[in-house]
Steps between C-alpha positions, in 0.01 A plus 500: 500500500509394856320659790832562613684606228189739469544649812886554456434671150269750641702586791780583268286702284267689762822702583512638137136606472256186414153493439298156487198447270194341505265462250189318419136440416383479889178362395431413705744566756603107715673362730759424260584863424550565856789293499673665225441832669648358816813367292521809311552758810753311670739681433409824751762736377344499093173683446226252345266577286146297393363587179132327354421468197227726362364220245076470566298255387225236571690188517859537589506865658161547649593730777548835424872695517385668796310254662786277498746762673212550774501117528920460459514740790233339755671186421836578499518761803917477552501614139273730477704806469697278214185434299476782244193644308688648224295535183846580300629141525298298316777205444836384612652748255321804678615385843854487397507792273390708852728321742758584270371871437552508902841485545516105539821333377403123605165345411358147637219346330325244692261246350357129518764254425343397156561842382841607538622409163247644326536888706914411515528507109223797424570771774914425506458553094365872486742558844754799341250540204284760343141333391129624511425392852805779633835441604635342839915411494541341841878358622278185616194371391410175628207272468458282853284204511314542861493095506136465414303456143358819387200572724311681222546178262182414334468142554348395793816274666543624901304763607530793190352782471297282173404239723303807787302631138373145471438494864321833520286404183366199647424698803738268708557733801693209649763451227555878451554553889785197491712750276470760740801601708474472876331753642320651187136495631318675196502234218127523502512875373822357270307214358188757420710717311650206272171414425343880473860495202351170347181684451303278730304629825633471875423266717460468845390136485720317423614108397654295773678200453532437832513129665244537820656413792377080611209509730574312820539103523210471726283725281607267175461197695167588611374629185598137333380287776760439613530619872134491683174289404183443682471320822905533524629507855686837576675690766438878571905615525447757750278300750576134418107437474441202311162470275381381135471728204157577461476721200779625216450824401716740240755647745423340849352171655249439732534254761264328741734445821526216731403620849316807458283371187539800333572616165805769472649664172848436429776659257678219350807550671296518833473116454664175443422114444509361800725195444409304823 
């Protein structure tokens, strides 16, 4: 389903009392759930509800039920009020069987694209039917693809939720902060708590992969041999005094000048060959 044909859909239904669901394993919470938050409440007359998962464990739920709501929350400000801590609804089933209890007559389901068959054919199948998990009998109940693979998939394609555990075990502050959304400025404290979840200790030193920025030409020049050498004949830029290198030193030259016989220290951009 379209964007579009989304949009229309919901618009329709808002009028006769929708609700729109999320839920998910958050764990951690990325950048990639933020955008099917954001697609989820676009429709402004339908309440929206955000449901985690309450699953904890040391390699694919490390964080903590509430630890991820504090984190959904900071992370996901504009849906703050949206993000629930509701220790009833422990799965999809739960979150309908409530919506349902509350009066809704239209329910939206919103998940990664690679999902939507698989929620489409279980939820739609118990829809009008007495089972363990409750009862919900909505007019409409359907399963939306927000246009992006399931953020809480387990392989580690695009930035997943998978791929920030790996980061966060390695201690690779730099890879967990690129799944960040814009404007989240605690993924230190985030990235501690995945790790306190895996059972290992926090960290506040962390691994940087992080190119260093080129030292200048003139420094890399100079360093190779490139650029000065005894007895050269230089310029001083700022004076246009002319003398001969006299001594090469780590960071700065010394040079014995023409009329006043003297030796001055240079920085290496203070001076250039003098070509005449």
């Amino acid at each position: 389903m379209t964007i579009q044909r989304f949009k229309e859909h919901c618009l329709l239904e808002a009028k006769q009392e929708t609700v729109i669901i999320n839920f998910g394993r958050f764990n951690p919470p990325t950048n990639g759930h933020e955008k099917l938050l954001d697609f989820s409440s676009k429709v402004a007359s339908a309440t929206h509800r955000v449901y985690a998962s309450q699953s904890n464990d040391t390699k694919k739920n490390p964080l903590t039920y509430k630890d991820k709501i504090k984190f959904m929350r900071k992370m996901f400000p504009k849906h703050a009020r949206n993000i629930l801590l509701d220790k009833k609804v422990r799965n999809f089933f739960d979150a309908l069987v409530i919506a349902y209890d509350d009066g809704f007559k239209n329910c939206i389901i919103v998940v990664g694209s690679d999902r939507v068959n698989e929620f489409d054919k279980v939820l739609n199948k118990y829809n009008g039917v007495k089972a363990k998990h409750g009862f919900y009998d909505f007019k409409s109940l359907k399963i939306v693809s927000a246009g992006d693979r399931d953020p809480d998939a387990d392989d580690v394609s695009g930035m997943s939720a998978s791929k920030l555990r790996s980061a966060a075990k390695s201690n690779d502050l730099q890879t967990f902060t690129k799944g960040m959304p814009k404007g989240f400025k605690d993924a230190k404290g985030l990235m501690n708590a995945v790790r306190s979840g895996m059972g290992l200790k926090e960290s506040y030193s962390f691994r940087r992969d992080i190119k260093l920025k080129r030292t200048s030409r003139i420094r890399e020049k100079y360093v190779t041999g490139d650029l000065f050498n005894l007895n050269d004949n230089v310029v001083v830029v700022d004076t246009c005094e002319s003398g001969v290198i006299h001594k090469l030193h780590t960071n700065h030259i010394e040079v014995l000048l023409d009329e006043s016989k003297k030796v001055n220290s240079y920085w290496l951009s203070d001076i250039c060959l003098n070509k005449e």
